[in-house]
C-alpha positions as a printed NumPy array, in Angstrom:
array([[121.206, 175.987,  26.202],
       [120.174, 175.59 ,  29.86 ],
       [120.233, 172.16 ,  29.186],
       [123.829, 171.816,  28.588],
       [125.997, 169.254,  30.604],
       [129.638, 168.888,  30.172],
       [132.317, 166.519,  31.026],
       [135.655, 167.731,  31.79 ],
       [137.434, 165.191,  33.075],
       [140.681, 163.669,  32.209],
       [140.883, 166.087,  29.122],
       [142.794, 168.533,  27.544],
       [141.419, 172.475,  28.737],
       [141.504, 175.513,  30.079],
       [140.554, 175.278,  33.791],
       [139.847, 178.077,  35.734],
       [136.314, 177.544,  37.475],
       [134.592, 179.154,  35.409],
       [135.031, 182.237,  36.802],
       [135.439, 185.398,  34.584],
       [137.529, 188.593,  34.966],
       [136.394, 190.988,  37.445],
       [132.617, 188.845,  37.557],
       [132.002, 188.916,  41.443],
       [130.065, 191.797,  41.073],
       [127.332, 191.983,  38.437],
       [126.855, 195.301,  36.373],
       [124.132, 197.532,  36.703],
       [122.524, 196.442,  32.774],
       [122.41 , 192.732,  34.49 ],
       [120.207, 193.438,  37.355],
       [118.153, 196.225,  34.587],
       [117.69 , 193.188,  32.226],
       [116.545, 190.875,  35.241],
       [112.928, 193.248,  35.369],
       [109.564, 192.631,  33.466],
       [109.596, 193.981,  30.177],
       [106.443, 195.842,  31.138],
       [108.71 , 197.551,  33.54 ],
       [111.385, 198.273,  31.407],
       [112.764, 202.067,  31.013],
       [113.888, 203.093,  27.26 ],
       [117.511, 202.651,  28.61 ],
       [116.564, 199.047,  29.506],
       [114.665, 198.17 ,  26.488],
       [117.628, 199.507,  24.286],
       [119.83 , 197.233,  26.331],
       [117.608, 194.437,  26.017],
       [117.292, 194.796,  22.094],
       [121.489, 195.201,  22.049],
       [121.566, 191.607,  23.809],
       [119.187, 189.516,  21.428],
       [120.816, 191.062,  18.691],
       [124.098, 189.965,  20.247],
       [122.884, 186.567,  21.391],
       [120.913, 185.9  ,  17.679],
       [124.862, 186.843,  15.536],
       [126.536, 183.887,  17.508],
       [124.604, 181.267,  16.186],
       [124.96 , 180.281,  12.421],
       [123.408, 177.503,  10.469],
       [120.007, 176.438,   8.538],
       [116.924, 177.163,  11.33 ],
       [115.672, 173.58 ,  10.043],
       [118.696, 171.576,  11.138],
       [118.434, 168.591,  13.052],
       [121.252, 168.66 ,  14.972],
       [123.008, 171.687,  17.161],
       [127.045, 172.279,  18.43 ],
       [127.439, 174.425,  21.291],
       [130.812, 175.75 ,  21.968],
       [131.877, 177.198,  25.271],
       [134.847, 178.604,  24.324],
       [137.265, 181.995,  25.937],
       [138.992, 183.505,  23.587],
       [142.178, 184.195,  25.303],
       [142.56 , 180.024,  26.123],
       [145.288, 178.139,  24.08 ],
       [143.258, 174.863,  23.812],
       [140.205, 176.65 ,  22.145],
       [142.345, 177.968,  19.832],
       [143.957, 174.535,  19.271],
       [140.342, 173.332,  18.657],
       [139.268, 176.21 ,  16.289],
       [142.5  , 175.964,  14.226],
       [142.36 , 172.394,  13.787],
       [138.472, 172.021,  13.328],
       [136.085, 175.171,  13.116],
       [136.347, 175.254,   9.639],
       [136.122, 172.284,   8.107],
       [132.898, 171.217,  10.705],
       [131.667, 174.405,   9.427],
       [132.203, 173.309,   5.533],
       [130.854, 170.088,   5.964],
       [127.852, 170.688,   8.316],
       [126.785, 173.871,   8.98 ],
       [126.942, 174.91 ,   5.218],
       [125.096, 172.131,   4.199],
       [122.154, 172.644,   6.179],
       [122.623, 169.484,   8.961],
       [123.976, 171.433,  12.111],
       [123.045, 175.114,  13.755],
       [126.022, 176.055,  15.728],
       [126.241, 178.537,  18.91 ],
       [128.975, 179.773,  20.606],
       [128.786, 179.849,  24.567],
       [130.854, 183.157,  26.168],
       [133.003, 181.265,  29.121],
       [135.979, 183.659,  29.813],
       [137.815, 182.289,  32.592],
       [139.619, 184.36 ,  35.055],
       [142.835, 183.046,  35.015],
       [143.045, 185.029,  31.601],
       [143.404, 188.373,  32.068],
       [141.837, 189.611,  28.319],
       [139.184, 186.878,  27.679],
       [136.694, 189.16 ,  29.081],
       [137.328, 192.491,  26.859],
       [137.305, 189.976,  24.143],
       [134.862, 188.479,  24.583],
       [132.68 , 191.736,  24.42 ],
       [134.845, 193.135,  21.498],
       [133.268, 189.622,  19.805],
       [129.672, 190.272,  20.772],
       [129.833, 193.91 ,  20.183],
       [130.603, 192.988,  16.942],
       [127.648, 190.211,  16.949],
       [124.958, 192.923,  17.636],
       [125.676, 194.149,  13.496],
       [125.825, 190.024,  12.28 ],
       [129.727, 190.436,  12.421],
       [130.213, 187.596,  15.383],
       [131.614, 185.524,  13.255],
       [134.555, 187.144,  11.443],
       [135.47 , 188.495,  14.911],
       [135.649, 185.247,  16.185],
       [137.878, 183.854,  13.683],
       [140.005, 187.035,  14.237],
       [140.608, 187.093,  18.001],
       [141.999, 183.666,  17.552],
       [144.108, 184.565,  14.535],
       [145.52 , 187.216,  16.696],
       [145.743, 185.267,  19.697],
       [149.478, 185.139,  20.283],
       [149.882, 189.107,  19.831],
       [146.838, 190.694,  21.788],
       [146.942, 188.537,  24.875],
       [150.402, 189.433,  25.841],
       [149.434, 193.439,  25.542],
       [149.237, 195.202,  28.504],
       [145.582, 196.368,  26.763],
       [144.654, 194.565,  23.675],
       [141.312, 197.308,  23.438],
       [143.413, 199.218,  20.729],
       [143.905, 196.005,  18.54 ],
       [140.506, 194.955,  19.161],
       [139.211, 197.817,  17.67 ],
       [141.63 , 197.188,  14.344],
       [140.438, 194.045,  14.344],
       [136.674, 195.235,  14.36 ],
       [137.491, 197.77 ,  11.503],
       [139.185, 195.272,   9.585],
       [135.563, 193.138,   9.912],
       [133.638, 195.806,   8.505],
       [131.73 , 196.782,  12.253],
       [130.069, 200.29 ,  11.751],
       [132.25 , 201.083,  14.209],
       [130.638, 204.268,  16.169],
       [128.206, 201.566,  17.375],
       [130.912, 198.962,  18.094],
       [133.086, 201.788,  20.233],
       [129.788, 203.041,  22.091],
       [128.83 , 199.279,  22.873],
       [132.58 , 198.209,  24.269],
       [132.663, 201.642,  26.566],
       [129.312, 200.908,  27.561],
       [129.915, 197.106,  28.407],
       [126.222, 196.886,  26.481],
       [126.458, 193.021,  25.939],
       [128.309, 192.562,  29.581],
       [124.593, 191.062,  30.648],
       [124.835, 188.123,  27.877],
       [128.368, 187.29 ,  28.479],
       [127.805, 186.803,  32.571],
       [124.448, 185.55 ,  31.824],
       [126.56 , 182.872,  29.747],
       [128.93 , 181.748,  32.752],
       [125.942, 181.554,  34.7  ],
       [124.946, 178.92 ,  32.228],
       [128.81 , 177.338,  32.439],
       [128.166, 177.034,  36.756],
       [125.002, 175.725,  36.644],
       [125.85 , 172.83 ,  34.872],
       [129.235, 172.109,  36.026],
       [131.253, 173.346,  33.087],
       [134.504, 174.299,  34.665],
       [137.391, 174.007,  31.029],
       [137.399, 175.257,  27.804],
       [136.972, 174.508,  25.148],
       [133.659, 172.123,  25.664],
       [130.78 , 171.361,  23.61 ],
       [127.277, 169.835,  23.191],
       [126.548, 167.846,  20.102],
       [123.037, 167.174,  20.386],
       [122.888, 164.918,  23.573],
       [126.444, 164.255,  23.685],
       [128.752, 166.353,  25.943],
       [132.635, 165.996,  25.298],
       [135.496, 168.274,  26.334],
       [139.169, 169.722,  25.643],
       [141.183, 170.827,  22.401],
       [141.455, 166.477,  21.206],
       [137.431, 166.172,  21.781],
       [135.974, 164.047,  18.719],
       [132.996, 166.774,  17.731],
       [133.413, 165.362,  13.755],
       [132.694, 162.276,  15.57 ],
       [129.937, 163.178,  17.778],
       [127.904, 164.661,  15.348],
       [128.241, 162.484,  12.327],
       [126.465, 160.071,  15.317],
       [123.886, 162.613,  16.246],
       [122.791, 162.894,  12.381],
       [122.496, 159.006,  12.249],
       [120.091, 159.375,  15.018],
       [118.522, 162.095,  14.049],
       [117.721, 160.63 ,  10.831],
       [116.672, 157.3  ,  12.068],
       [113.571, 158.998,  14.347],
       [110.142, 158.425,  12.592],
       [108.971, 161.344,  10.82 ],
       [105.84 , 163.285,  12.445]])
């Protein structure tokens, strides 16, 4: 996903510089995480297993398909949940279940919401047991309720236990902010390549933007191409 270049302009978003909650100083498991994994201590390596785990339950879809969606998405922004109730699961229906698209969701919690960070771990604590998914579709059911709280941890945890997370694990990776490292290591994918509203997305080569962005669109033209390539 370092690839990923996305245009923001002159559509509808979440804008807040792509800047998470509380992200100006990055936690110790970051820098741990940054080492060689010859030089990793059991702590690290544990940490290190948590975030593949984490980063390999937000992407769904057939290993073999030709075309990938990215999302960059917070889970506290109106727009992406605009886009998610609207789209997600019809694209989802007609692509992803059918084998043509592998989709991935991008963490980008910006800092002008004030819970998109907690849940954005509560969603990739939940990824680490294959659960990303139904937690996803959760937090923005629940939208409207938990980001007016003055904590939402409390319903995030329902909404885990509702999901079927084990949840001793889930608990003991939200205290320990264990997937913190893939979330900021996310935004630092946002910054580097301009990304500055949610939601956005990368179909393929195409890069579009905001809740009214044409993804149905965008890949329905990325298959055509895909399919028109000579075979090796």
């Amino acid at each position: 996903m370092s690839a990923l270049l996305i245009v923001t302009a002159a559509l509808l978003g979440c804008s807040g510089g792509a800047k998470a909650s509380g992200d100006t100083t990055k936690s110790a498991a970051a820098k741990q995480t940054s080492g060689s994994s010859a030089a990793q201590t059991p702590a690290t390596a544990g940490q290190d297993t948590i975030s593949r785990l984490a980063d390999k339950g937000r992407i769904i879809g057939d290993s073999a398909a030709s075309v990938w969606v990215v999302m960059a998405s917070d889970f506290q922004c109106p727009y992406c949940k605009q886009w998610h109730d609207a789209a997600f699961a019809g694209l989802v229906k007609d692509y992803v279940n059918t084998g043509r698209v592998r989709m991935a969701f991008l963490n980008m919690p910006l800092s002008i919401h004030q819970h998109a960070l907690p849940a954005a771990e509560a969603a990739m604590c939940a990824s680490v047991q294959s659960k990303f998914w139904p937690m996803h579709d959760s937090l923005f059911a629940t939208q409207k309720i938990w980001e007016v709280l003055e904590s939402p941890l409390s319903m995030f945890d329902t909404l885990a236990n509702e999901n079927h997370v084990e949840m001793t694990a889930w608990r003991s990776c939200m205290s320990k902010h264990a997937t913190l490292p893939l979330i900021e290591a996310d935004l630092d994918r946002a910054r580097q390549t301009g990304a500055s509203s949610t939601p956005s997305f990368i179909v393929g080569t195409m890069k579009l933007s905001g809740a009214d962005a044409n993804v149905r669109g965008a890949i329905d033209s990325a298959l055509k191409t895909a399919a028109a390539k000579p075979k090796p």
